[in-house]
Structure formats: structure tokens, C-alpha cells
N, C-alpha and C positions, 0 to 999 in steps of 0.2 A: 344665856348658855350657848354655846358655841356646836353643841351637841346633845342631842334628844335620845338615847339611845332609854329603850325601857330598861326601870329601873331593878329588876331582876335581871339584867344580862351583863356580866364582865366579858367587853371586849377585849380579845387578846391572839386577834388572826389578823390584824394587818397586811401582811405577808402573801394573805390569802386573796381574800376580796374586802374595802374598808368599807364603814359606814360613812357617809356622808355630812359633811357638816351640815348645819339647817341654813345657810348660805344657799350654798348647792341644791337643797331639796326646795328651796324658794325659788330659787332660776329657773329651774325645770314645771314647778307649778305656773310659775308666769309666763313660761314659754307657753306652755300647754295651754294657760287661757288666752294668751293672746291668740294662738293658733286659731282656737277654737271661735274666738268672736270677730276678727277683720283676718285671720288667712294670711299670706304672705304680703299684704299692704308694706307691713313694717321689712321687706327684707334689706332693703340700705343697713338698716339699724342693724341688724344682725351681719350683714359684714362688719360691721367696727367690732362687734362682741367676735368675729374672728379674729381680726388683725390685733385686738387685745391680746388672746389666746395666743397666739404668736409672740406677743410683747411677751407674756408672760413667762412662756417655755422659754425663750432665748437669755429672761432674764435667771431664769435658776439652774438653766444651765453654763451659764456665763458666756453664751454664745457671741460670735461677733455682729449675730444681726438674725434680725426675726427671719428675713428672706432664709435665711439656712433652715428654717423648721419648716418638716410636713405632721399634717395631720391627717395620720392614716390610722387604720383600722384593729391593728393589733402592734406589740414585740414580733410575734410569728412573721405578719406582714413583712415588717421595715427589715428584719433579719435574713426574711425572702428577697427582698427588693435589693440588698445589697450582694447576698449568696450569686442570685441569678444574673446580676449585672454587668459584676465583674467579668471581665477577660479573661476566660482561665487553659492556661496548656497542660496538656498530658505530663505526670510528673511533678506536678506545684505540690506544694503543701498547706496546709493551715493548722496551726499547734492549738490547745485549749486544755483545761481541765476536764478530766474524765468522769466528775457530778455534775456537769452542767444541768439547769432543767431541758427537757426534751427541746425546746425552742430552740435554742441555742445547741443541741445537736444536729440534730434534724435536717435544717436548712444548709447546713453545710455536709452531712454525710450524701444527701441527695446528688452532688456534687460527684459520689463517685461515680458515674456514668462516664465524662470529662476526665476519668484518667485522675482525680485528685484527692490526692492521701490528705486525712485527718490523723493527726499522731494528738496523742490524752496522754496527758500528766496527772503521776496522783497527787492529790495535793496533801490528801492526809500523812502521807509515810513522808512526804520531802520535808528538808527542815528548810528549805527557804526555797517557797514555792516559783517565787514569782523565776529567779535565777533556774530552779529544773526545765518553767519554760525554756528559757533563751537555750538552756540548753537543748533543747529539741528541735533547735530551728538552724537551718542550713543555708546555702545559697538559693534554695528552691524555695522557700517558706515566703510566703507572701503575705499572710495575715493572723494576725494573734486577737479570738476573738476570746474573753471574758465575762462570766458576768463580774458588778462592781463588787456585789455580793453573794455568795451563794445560798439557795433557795432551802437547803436541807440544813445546815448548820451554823449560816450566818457569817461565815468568814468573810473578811473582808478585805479586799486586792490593795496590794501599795499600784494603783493605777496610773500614778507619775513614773514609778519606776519602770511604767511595761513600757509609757508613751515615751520615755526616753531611749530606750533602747531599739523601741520602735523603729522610731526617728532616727535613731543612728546608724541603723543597719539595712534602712527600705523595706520596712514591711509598716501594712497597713495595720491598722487598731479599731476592733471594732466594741464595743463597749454596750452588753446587755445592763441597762442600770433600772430594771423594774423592780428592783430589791433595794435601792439605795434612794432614787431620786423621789424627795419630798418628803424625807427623812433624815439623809445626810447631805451635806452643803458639796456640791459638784461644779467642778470648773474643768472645762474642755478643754482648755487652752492650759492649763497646769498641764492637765494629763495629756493631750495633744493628741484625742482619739481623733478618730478619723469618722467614723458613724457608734451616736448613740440611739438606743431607741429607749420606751419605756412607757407598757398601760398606765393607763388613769385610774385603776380601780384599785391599785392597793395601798402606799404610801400617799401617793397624789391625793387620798381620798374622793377618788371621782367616780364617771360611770363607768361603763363596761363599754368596749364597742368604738373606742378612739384611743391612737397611742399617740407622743409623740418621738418623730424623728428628727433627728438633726445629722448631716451630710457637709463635711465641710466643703465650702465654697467650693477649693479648685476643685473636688471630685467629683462634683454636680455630672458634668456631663461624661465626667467617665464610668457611670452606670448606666449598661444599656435598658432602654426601656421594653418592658413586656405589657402594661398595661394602660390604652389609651380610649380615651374621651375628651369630652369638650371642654372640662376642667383642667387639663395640663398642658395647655396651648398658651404661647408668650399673650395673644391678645384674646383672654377671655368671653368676652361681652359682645365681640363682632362673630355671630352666629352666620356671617353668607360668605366667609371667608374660606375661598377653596384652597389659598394654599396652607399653610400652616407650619409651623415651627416646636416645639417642646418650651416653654417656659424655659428663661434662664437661671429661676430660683430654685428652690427644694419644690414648689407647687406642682412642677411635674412630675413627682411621683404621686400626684391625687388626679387620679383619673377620671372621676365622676363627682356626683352632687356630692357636696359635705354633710357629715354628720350636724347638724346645726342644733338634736335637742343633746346629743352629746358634746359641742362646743361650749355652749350654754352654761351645760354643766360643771364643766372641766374647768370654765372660765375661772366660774365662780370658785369652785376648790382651790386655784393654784393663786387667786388671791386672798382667798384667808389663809393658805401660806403664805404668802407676804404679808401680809397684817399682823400674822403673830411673829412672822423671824424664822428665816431657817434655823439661824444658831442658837436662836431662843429653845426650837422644837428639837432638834438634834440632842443638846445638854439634858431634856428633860426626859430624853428616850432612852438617853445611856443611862441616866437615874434611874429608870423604869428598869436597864436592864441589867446591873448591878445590884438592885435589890433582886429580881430573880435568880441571880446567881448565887446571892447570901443565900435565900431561903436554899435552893436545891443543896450549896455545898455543907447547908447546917443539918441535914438533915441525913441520915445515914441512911435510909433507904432508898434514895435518889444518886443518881450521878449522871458530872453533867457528859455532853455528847461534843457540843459547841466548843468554841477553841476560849481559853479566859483570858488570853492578853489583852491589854488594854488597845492597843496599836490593829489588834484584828475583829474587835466586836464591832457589831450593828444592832439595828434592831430586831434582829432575830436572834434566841436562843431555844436551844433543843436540850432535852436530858429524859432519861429512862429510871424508871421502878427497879429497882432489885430483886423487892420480891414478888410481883407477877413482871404481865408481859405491858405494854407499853400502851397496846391496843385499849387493853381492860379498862387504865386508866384512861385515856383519850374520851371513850364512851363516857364512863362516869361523870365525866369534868363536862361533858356535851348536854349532858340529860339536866345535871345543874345549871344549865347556860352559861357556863366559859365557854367561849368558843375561843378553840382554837385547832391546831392541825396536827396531823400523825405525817410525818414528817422523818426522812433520817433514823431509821429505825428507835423513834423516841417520839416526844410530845413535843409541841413547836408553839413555843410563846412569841408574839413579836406586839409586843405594847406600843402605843403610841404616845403623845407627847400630853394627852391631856388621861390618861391611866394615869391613878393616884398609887402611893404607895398601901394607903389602906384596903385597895381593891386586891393587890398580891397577896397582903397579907391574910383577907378571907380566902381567896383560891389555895395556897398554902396551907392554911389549915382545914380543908375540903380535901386537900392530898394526902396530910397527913393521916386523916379521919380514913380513906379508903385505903390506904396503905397498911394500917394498922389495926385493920378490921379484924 
């Protein structure tokens, strides 16, 4: 089995923070013994379990090469590292939807110091979100940054049509995908963002405490850098080297030691997503998320929150009780161990590809049973 979780708990926060596969929780015990019995003897080995990690992001991201992936610390991080890098004059702009999670505001409202407007799109009331962007974006606008999905409702971005317009118009593309990547199938070069980032710990099924970034090539050096160490130096390994240079790949945005039992772990996760298939995992989440929708729209004290085209779902859906409040039920469903999230003024399902249809249908009828209390 692929996953150990105990057998009283329906998993259903992905979204949130994931459980681990028993791949992943095996990496990190052998890291740990190893550690623990020879020490860093083995550290060669563990660079290959990097430059794997590297293979591996570059490969699900459809990147054009591992050299474009960093392995940094958070989404927050690499949204920092791009916010702060840029060249910004008094008067720029940067457009975005007005749900973003905080990360993705954040890092760019800090900006207004720098004289630089952030203009929000609602996305709820537009009927064709992506176009109210473009509309908001002028000669000034520089960067349209999104998440792939959004964290409250699960909607999900036509992200070719932003990277098109992008492209068309010179504005950069920055692309929050901690809600999509290692759940839904992601190609850079389709969408033609310009910087992705995205934690380990919630689709990716990894740990906490490592994201990864990708920076396309030509923009490498046009982020200025704010944070250095002996890790983000073109020649790593030669320690009596006074003069120095910034690394010409993404590794210079890693300015100190690696996370190496989060490498480890990460490794391990993003290749039993390869071993199962993205589009294997994908297909089985929309299943996952389709039968949630049946249950909620069969049930007349539920409605959902979430948007139901096919063309805008993800692995996240949200919907609310009728007759109490949203909370009441969140609790209840927590105390039963489903876990899952309060969320969008509603209850936040986001299943993953190995959730049975059988496990919804006891939570559904645990919802129906408090509902109709």
C-alpha cells in the first residue's frame, strides 16, 4: 500500500498539508539512520539525491532543464525572491485576483513602499476572469501574478491564456502553483510563465520546510539578489576563493546549506508521482471530485461554494450547510477524523488520487446524519 494512514481517519485536506506516502516516510527514516550511525561520510550520495530532486521538479514542471530549479524554503520565499528582485519604478503596476492566499498578496503589496500599485480582480462576479485581468493592465503593468488554483474555492486559471497575453503585451508571469502542482499536469512552456513556485507539503505529498522554484533561464540574472552565502557561488566547493560570482543557474537563489532531510524527502514524494502518472493521478482526483459534487448537489441541505464547470475544477471543492453555520459542521467532521478545512466561508474537500469513492460516501452520510440531527 502506497499509504499508511490509520484506519479511522478520512483524508481529505490535501490542500492543507498532505500525508506522506510510505516511500517518503522510509527516506527520511534512512536518512535519519544513516545520519545517525557514519554522519555526513555518505554526503556525495546525497548530492545525487539532490540533482535527482532537480531532475524530478524540472520534470513535472516540463521545465527546460534542472539548472532552472531552486530549492528553497517556502511559496512565501521564492514569491519574496522574485517580488524583491525585480527592478521596480514608481508607478508600475502588478494586476492579480483579489482571493489570493496572503502569499501571494503579500509579497507584492510590500512593494508599495517603491511607488507600486497592485490593482485585484474579482474573480467571482467576472464572467471571464482571466480577460477582466488583461483588462486591468495598462502600459505600466509589468507582471500578472496567479495562483494556478485558488486556495478557497478551487478555481482553476486557463494559464496558457494569461501566458499568451503575457507574451504578447511584455509583462512578466508569475505563477503561485502550490494548489495544482502534483495534482494537475503543468507545463511552463505551454503557459510560458516566467517564475513558478510551489511547497512540498500539500499535493507534492512532501514535507514542510522546502519549495520548489523555477526561474526561467533568461531571467536568472535579472533578479537582484538579497540573500548570500557560500551556496550561491558559480564555484561552490572552492572555500578560499576571494573573489566570487553568483551562480549562473537558479542555485543562486540558495544561499546556505540545503535542506538535505527535506531533499530526501521531497525526492522520494515526486517520484511516486512519477511511478503512478500524473495523468493517472489527475483523472482519479477529478473522480474524487465529481463524486463530491454529486453528493453536495444531491443533497438539499448543502450548497456548493466552488465553481462546477468542468474546464474550472481542481482538486479542491468548498460547499456550506443550509441549516447551521459551516463552522459547526467543519468541527464535527474533525472530531470524526475527516480532516479537512474551513475554508471560503464553507468546508474545503480536496481528495487526492488514492481517496476511494467509498470513503465519500461514509463522510456524506456523517454529513447528512449532523445535518439532519
Amino acid at each position: 500500500m502506497p499509504f499508511q494512514l490509520s484506519s479511522d481517519v478520512i483524508y481529505l485536506n490535501h490542500a492543507a498539508v498532505a500525508p506522506w506516502p510510505v516511500e517518503t516516510a522510509e527516506a527520511v527514516r534512512d536518512f535519519a539512520q544513516e545520519n545517525q550511525t557514519y554522519g555526513a561520510t555518505h554526503y556525495p550520495a546525497w548530492m545525487v539525491v539532490e540533482s535527482e530532486l532537480r531532475e524530478l521538479a524540472a520534470w513535472l514542471l516540463n521545465a527546460p532543464s534542472p539548472e532552472a530549479i531552486a530549492l528553497l524554503k517556502s511559496t512565501s520565499e521564492a514569491l519574496s525572491v522574485v517580488a524583491r528582485g525585480l527592478s521596480w519604478e514608481s508607478g508600475d503596476n502588478i494586476v492579480s485576483f483579489d482571493d489570493e492566499f496572503p502569499s501571494n498578496r503579500i509579497a507584492w503589496e510590500s512593494l508599495a513602499e517603491r511607488g507600486v500599485e497592485i490593482r485585484y480582480v474579482d474573480l467571482i462576479s467576472a464572467d471571464d476572469p482571466e480577460q477582466a485581468l488583461f483588462e486591468r493592465c495598462d502600459e505600466r503593468t509589468r507582471l500578472i501574478t496567479v495562483s494556478s488554483v485558488q486556495y478557497a474555492n478551487g478555481f482553476y486559471c486557463d494559464l496558457d491564456k494569461i501566458g499568451a497575453f503575457c507574451q504578447a503585451n511584455g509583462i512578466l508571469f508569475c505563477v503561485d502553483a502550490i494548489q495544482s502542482l502534483g495534482a494537475i499536469p503543468f507545463n511552463v512552456e505551454s503557459c510560458q510563465a516566467d517564475f513558478v513556485m510551489a511547497d512540498g507539503h500539500k499535493w507534492l505529498m512532501g514535507p514542510e520546510g522546502i519549495a520548489i522554484f523555477y526561474c526561467r533561464p533568461t531571467l536568472v540574472e535579472a533578479l537582484e539578489l538579497h540573500q548570500f552565502g557560500w551556496h550561491m557561488v558559480e564555484k561552490r566547493g572552492d572555500y578560499t576563493q576571494k573573489k566570487w560570482k553568483p551562480a549562473s543557474d537558479a542555485t543562486r537563489f540558495e544561499c546556505g546549506s540545503p535542506n538535505m532531510l527535506g531533499i530526501h524527502a521531497l525526492r522520494a514524494s515526486l517520484q511516486h508521482i512519477k511511478d503512478v502518472g500524473i495523468d493517472h493521478i489527475w483523472q482519479q482526483i477529478q473522480e474524487n471530485t465529481q463524486c463530491i459534487i454529486n453528493r453536495v448537489t444531491e443533497n438539499e441541505g448543502l450548497e456548493l461554494v466552488s465553481i462546477t464547470e468542468a474546464n474550472r475544477r481542481s482538486g479542491i471543492v468548498t460547499f456550506r450547510p443550509k441549516p447551521c453555520d459551516a463552522e459547526s459542521l467543519y468541527r464535527n467532521l474533525m472530531d470524526q477524523k475527516v480532516i479537512c478545512a474551513l475554508r471560503g466561508g464553507g468546508v474545503r474537500f480536496s481528495p487526492h488520487y488514492y481517496n476511494t469513492a467509498e470513503e465519500i460516501d461514509r463522510v456524506f452520510d456523517l454529513i447528512a446524519q449532523f445535518i439532519n440531527k
